[in-house]
N, C-alpha and C positions, 0 to 999 in steps of 0.2 A: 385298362391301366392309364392311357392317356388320358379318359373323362377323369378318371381321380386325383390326378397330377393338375388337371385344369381348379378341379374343387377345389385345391390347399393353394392352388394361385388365389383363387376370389377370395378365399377366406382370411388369408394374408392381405389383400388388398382393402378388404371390409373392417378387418384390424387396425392397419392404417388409418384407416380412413375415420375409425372412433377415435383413436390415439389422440393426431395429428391436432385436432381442434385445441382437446386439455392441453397440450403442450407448447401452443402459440402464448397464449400468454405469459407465461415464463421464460419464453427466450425474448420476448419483444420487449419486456421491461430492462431498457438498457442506456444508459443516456448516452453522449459520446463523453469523451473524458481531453481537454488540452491541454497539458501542462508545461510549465517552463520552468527551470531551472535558471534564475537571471546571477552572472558569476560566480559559479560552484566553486572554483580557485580560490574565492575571498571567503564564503562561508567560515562560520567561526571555530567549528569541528568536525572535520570530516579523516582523520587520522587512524592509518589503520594501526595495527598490533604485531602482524608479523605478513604483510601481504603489500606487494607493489604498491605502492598510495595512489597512482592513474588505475589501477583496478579494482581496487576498494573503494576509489570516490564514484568512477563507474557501478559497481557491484550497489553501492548503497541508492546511489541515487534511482536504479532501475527498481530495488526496493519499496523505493518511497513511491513511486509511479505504479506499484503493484498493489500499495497500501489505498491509493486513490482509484486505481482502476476500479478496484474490487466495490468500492464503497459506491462509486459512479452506478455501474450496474444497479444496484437497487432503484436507483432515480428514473422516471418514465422516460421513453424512447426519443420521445420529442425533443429534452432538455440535453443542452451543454453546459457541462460543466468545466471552468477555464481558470487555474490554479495556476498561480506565479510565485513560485518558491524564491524567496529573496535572504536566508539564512537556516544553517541548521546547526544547531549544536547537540552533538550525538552523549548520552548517557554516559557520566563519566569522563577520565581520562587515558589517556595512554602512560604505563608506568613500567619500570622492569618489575620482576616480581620473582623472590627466588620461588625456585623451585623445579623439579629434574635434578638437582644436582648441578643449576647454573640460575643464572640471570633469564627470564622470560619477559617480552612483551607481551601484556596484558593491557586491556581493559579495564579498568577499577571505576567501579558503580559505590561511590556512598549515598549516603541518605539526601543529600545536600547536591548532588550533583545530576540532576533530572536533566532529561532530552528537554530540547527547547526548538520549535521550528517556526518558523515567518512566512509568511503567504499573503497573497493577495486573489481573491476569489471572487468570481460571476456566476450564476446559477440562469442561464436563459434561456426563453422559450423556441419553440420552433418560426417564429415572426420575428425573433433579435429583440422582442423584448428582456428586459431581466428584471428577472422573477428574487432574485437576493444577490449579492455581494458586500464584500467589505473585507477589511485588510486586519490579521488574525496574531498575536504573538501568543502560542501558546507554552503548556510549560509542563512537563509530565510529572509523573509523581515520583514522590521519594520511594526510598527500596530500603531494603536493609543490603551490606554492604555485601559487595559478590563481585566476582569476576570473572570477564567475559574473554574468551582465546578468540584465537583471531581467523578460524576457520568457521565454513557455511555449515559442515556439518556436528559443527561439535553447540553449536547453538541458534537461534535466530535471531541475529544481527540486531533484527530492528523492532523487538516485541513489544520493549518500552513505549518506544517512538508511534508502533502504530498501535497501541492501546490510547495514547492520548490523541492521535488521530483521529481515531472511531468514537470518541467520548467528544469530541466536538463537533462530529460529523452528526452524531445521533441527538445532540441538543441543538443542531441552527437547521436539521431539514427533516420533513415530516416523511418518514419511510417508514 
């Protein structure tokens, strides 16, 4: 009994041991990510709908830092990526909007009212050289007209925001 209990130890270990190699490369592709938020308070839109405004500029801004993080990973290990968010204006407005049977705070997305975000970015190697930088206004796309409530689970805050995120991340770095 205990020789066979030894066999499914080795054999578990010799599994590993195939695994382990194919999986290194996958976790090691990961750049680190720094970003800053330089005066979130002046930002041009950061307004929530029916939520604290200190925890929706928090709630958003950890967002946006999830939208980079995420993007960062693809980038080799070696590289830092150092993003200085200097404005954000979020998709839309804040409006009441009937509905329930009263007055609601909503989000109102027209065609005309796209995310719009500012940054300033470095892309550099493991010796502090940089590999790209430059300072970015970008600007999302139009939508057709919708509106956003003001809760995490009734939609994703910031889908707009980081769909035009990702469409500039995937046109200025080669992944």
């Amino acid at each position: 009994m205990v020789d066979l209990m030894n066999k499914r130890k080795l054999s578990w270990v010799a599994a590993a041991a195939l695994i382990m190699p194919l999986a290194l490369p996958f976790a090691a592709q990961s750049a680190e990510l720094k970003i800053e938020f330089h005066e979130p308070e002046r930002f041009s839109d950061i307004e929530p709908a029916r939520e604290n405004r200190e925890r929706f500029r928090e709630r958003t801004l950890e967002g946006f830092e999830q939208i980079f993080t995420e993007l960062a990973e693809t980038l080799p290990d070696d590289q830092v990526l150092n993003i200085r968010v200097t404005n954000i204006d979020l998709a839309g407005y804040v409006d009441h909007v009937q509905r329930d049977g009263g007055l609601q705070p909503m989000r109102v997305v027209r065609q005309s009212e796209a995310p719009m975000i500012s940054f300033e970015y470095s892309l550099v190697d493991a010796d502090g050289n940089v590999l790209q930088e430059g300072e970015e206004r970008l600007r999302g796309r139009g939508v057709a007209e919708q509106l956003r409530r003001g809760t995490r689970a009734e939609y994703d805050h910031l889908r707009m925001e980081k769909e035009m995120i990702e469409r500039w991340f995937k046109r200025n770095f080669d992944v």
